[in-house]
Structure formats: structure tokens, C-alpha cells
MDTraj code that builds the backbone (N, CA, C; nanometers):
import mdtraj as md
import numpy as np

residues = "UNK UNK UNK UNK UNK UNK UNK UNK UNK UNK UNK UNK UNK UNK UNK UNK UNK UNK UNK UNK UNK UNK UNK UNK UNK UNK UNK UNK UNK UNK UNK UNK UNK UNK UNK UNK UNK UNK UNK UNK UNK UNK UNK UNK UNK UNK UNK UNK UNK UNK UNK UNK UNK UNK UNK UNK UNK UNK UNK UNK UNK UNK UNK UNK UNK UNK UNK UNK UNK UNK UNK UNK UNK UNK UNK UNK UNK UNK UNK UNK UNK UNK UNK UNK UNK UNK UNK UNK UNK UNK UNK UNK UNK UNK UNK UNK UNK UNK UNK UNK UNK UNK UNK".split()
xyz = np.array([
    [0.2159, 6.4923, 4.0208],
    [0.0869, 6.4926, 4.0883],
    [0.1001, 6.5701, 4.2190],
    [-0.0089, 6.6355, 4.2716],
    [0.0155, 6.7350, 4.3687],
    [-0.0743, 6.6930, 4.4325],
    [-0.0599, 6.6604, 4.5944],
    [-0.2177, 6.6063, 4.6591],
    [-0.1690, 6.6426, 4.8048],
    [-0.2480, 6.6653, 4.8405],
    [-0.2371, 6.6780, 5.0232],
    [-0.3331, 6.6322, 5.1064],
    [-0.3203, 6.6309, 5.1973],
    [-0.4235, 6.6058, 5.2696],
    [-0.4073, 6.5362, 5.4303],
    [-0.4857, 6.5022, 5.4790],
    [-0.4954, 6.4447, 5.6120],
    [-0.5982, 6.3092, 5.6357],
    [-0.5606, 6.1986, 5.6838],
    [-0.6171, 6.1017, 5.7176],
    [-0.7624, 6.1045, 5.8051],
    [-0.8404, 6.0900, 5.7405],
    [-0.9944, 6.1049, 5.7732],
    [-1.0124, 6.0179, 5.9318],
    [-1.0295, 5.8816, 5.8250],
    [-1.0450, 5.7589, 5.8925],
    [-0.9562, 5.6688, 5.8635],
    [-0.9782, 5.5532, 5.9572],
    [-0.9165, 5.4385, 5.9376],
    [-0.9860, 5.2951, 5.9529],
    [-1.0034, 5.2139, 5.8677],
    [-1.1181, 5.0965, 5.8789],
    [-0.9809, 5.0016, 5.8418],
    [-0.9979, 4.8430, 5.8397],
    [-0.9365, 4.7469, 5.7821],
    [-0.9236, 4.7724, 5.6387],
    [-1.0203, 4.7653, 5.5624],
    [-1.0209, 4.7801, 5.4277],
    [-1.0136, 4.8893, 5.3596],
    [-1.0574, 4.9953, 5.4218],
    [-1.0386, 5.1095, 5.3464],
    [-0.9560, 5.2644, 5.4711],
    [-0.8718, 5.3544, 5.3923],
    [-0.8674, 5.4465, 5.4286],
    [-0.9182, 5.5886, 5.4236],
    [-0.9856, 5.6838, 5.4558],
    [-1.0527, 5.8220, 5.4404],
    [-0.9133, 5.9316, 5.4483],
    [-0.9145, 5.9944, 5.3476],
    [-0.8444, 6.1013, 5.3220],
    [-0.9475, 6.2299, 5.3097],
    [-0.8355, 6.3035, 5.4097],
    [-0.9535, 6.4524, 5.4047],
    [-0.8780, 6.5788, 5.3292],
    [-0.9180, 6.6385, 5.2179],
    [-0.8134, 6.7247, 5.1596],
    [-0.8843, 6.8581, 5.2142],
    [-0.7848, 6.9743, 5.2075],
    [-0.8469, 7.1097, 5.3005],
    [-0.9632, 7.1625, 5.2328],
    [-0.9557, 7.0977, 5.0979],
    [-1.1182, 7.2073, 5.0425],
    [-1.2324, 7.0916, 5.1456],
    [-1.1928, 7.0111, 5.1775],
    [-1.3153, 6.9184, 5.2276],
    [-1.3476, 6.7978, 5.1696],
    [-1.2869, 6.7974, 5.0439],
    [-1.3379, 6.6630, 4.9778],
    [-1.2545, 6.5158, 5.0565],
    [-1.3398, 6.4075, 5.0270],
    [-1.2620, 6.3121, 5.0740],
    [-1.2725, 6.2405, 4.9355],
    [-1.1934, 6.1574, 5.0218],
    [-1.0873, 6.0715, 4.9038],
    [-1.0901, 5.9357, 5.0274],
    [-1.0862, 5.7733, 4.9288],
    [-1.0259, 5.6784, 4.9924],
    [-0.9288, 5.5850, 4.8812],
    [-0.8102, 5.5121, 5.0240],
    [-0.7822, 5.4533, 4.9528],
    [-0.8202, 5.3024, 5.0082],
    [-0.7816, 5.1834, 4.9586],
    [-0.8619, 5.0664, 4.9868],
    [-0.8051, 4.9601, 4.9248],
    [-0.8294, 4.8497, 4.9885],
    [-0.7586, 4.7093, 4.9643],
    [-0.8681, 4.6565, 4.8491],
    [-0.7706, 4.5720, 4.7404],
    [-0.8592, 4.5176, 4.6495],
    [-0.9585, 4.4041, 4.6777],
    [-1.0457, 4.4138, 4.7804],
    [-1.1581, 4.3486, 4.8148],
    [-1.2632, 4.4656, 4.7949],
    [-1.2181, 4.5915, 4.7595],
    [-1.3344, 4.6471, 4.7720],
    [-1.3877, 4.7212, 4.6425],
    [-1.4880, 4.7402, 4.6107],
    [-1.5245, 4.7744, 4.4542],
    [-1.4753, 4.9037, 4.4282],
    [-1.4259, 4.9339, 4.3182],
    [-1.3679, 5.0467, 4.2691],
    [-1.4702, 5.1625, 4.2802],
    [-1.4098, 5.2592, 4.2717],
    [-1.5341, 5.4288, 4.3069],
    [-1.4836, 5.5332, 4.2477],
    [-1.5828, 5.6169, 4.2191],
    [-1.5103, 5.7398, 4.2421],
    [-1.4027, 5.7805, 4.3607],
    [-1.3230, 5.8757, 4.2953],
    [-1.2276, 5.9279, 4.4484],
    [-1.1926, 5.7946, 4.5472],
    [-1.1419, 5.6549, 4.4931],
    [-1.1145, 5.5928, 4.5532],
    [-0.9997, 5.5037, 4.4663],
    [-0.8808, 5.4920, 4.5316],
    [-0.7420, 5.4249, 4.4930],
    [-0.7473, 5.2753, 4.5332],
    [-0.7193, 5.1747, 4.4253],
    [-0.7075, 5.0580, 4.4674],
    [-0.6108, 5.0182, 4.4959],
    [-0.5608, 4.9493, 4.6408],
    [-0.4108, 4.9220, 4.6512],
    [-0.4221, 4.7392, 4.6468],
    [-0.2871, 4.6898, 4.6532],
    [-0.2309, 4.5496, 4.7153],
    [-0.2321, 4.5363, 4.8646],
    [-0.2367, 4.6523, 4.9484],
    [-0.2290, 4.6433, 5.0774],
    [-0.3701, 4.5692, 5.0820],
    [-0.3119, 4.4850, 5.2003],
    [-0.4125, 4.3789, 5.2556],
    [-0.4733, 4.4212, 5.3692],
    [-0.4856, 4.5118, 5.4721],
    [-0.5132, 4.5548, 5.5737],
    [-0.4612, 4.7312, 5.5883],
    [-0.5663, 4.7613, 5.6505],
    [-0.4929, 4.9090, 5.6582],
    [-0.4999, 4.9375, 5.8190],
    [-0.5692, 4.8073, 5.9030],
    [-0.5730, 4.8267, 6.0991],
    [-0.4431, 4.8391, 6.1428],
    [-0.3539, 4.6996, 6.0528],
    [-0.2378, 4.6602, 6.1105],
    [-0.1132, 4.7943, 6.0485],
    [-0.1321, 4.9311, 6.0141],
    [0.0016, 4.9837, 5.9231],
    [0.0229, 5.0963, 6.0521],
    [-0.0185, 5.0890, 6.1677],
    [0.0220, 5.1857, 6.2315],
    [-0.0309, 5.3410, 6.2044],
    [-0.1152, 5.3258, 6.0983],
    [-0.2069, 5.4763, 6.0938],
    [-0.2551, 5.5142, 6.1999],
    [-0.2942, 5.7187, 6.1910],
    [-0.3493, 5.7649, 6.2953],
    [-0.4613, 5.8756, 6.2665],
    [-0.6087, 5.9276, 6.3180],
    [-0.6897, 6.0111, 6.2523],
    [-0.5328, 6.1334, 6.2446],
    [-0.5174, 6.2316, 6.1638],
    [-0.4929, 6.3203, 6.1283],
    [-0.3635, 6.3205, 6.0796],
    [-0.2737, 6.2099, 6.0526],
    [-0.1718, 6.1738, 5.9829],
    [-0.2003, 6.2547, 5.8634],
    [-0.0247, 6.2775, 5.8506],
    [-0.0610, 6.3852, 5.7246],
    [-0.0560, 6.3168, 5.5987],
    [-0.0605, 6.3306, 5.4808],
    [-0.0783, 6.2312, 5.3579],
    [-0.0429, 6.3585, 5.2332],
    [0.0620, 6.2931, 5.1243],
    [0.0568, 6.4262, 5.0495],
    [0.1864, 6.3163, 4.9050],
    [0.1644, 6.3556, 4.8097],
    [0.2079, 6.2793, 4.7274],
    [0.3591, 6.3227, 4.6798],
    [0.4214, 6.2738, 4.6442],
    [0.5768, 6.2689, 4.5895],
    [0.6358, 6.2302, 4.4908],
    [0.6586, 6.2679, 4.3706],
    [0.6932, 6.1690, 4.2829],
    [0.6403, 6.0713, 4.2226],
    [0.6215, 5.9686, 4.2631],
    [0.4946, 5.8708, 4.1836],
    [0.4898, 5.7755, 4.2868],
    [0.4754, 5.8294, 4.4369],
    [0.4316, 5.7550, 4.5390],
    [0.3226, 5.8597, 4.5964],
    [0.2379, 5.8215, 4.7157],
    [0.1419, 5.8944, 4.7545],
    [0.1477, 5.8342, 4.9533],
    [0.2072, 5.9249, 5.0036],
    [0.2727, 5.8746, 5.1831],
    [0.1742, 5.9264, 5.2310],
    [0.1450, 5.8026, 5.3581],
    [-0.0087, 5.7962, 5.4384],
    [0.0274, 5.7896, 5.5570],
    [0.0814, 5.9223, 5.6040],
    [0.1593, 5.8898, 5.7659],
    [0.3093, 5.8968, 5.7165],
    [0.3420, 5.8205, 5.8535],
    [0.5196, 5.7918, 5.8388],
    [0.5214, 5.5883, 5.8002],
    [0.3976, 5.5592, 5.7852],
    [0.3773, 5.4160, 5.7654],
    [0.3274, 5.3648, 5.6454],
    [0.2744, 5.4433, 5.5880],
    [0.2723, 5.3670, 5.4654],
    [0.2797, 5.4099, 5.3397],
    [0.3287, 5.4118, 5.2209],
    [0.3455, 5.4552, 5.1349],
    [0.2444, 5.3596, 4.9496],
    [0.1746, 5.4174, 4.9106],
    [0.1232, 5.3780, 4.7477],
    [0.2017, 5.4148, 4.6191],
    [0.2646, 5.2897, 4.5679],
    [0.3183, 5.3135, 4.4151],
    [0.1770, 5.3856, 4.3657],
    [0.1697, 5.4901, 4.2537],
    [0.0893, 5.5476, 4.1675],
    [0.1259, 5.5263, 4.0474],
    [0.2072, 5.4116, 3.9671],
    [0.2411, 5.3895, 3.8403],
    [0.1950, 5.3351, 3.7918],
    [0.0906, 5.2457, 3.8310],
    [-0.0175, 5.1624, 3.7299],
    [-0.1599, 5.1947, 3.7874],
    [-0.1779, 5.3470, 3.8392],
    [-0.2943, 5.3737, 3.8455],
    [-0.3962, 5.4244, 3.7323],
    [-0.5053, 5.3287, 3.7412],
    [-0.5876, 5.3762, 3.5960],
    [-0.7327, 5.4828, 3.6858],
    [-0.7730, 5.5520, 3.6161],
    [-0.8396, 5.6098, 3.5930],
    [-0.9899, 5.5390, 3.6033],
    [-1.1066, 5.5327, 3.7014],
    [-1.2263, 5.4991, 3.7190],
    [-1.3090, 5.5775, 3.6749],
    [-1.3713, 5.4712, 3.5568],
    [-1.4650, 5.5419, 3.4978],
    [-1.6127, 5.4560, 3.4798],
    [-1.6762, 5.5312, 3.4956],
    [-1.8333, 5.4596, 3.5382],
    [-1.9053, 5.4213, 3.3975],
    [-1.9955, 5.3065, 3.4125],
    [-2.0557, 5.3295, 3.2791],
    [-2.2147, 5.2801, 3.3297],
    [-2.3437, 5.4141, 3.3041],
    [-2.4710, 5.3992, 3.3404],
    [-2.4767, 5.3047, 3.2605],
    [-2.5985, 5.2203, 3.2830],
    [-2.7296, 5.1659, 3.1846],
    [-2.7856, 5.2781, 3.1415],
    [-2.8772, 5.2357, 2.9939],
    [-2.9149, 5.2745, 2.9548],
    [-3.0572, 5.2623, 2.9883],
    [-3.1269, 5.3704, 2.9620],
    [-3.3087, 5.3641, 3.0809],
    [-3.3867, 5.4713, 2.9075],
    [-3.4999, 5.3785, 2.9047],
    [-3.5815, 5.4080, 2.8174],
    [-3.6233, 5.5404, 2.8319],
    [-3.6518, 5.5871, 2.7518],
    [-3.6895, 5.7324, 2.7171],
    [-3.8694, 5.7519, 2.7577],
    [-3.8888, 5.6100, 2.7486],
    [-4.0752, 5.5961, 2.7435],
    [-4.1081, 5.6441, 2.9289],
    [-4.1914, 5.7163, 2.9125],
    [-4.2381, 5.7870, 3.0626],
    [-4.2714, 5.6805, 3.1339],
    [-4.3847, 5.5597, 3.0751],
    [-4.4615, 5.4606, 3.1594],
    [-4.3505, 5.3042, 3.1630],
    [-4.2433, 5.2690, 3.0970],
    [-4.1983, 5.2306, 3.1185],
    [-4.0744, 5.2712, 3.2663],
    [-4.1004, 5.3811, 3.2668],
    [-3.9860, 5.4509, 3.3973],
    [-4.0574, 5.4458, 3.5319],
    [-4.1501, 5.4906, 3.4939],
    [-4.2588, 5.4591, 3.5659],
    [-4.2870, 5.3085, 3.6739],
    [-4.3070, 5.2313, 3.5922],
    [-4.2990, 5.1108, 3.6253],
    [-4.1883, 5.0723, 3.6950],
    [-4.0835, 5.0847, 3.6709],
    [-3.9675, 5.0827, 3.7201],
    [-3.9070, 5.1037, 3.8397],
    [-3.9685, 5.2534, 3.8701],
    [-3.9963, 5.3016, 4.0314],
    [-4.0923, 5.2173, 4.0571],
    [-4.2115, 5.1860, 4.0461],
    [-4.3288, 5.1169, 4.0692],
    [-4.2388, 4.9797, 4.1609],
    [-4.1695, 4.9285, 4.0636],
    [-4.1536, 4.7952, 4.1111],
    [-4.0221, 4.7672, 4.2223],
    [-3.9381, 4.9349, 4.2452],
    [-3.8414, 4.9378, 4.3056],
    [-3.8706, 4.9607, 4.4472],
    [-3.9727, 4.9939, 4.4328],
    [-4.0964, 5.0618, 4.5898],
    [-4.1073, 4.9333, 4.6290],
    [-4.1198, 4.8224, 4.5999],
    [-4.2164, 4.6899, 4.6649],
    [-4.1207, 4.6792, 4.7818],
])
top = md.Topology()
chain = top.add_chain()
for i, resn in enumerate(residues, 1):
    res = top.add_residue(resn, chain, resSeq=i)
    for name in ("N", "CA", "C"):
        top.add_atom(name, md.element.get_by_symbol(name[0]), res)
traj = md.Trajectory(xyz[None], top)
């Protein structure tokens, strides 16, 4: 795996990764709902790891280093994948729908 990047932000629960095309990326303690472009860790806090905005971040082997402080196993990372509802094809039923999402 090949990743680079630089530390966006820093919150308790979640971290912001900034990669040079611009995209971000987080990673995040399992209190928080899975996402796109977002890694679920075991870390319980991310205030207390000594992170800093622009720490560099870049992956290795089948770890992924966030600074000089913290490091993510990537060996039982699965793959997030979304699944829509399904929304009627009928115009006035969709309709309604917005109708009732407006109130």
C-alpha cells in the first residue's frame, strides 16, 4: 500500500489526513460510524497521542505512521461499502417525500 500524506486535523475521536492531491482522509476511534475515506481504529483517543497539524503520515508495510506517535495495524482492514435504499421510481410518490422532508 502506498499512502502519504500530512495530518489535517486533530479532534479526540477522529483524525484528518491531508494527501497532496487534496483529498482528505480520516482516521477514527470506533465510536464513530464508518465512512467513506475513513479508517476504523482501537485507539481510544487521538488528543492524548501527542499529534501535531502537519505531522507527516505515510504507510509501510502493513502499518500506516501518524507522526512519530502513533502507528495503525492495516491487517484486518475491510473495505466500506455503502448500501442506498431503494426509492420508488413513481414521480408523486418522490414527490411526497421531499414534501414531507421540508416540514
Amino acid at each position: 500500500m502506498k499512502f502519504h500524506g500530512t495530518v489535517h486535523s486533530i479532534f479526540d475521536r477522529t483524525v484528518n489526513l491531508k494527501c497532496p492531491n487534496g483529498e482528505l482522509y480520516t482516521i477514527a476511534t470506533d465510536s464513530v460510524d464508518n465512512a467513506p475515506n475513513t479508517l476504523i481504529t482501537d485507539i481510544d483517543s487521538f488528543s492524548k497521542k501527542g499529534l501535531a497539524i502537519g505531522d507527516q503520515v505515510y504507510a509501510e508495510g502493513e502499518r500506516l505512521y501518524v507522526g512519530k506517535n502513533a502507528a495503525v495495524m492495516l491487517l484486518q482492514v475491510h473495505v466500506w461499502r455503502s448500501k442506498l435504499p431503494s426509492y420508488s421510481e413513481e414521480e408523486e410518490i418522490l414527490r411526497n417525500h421531499v414534501a414531507a422532508a421540508q416540514l
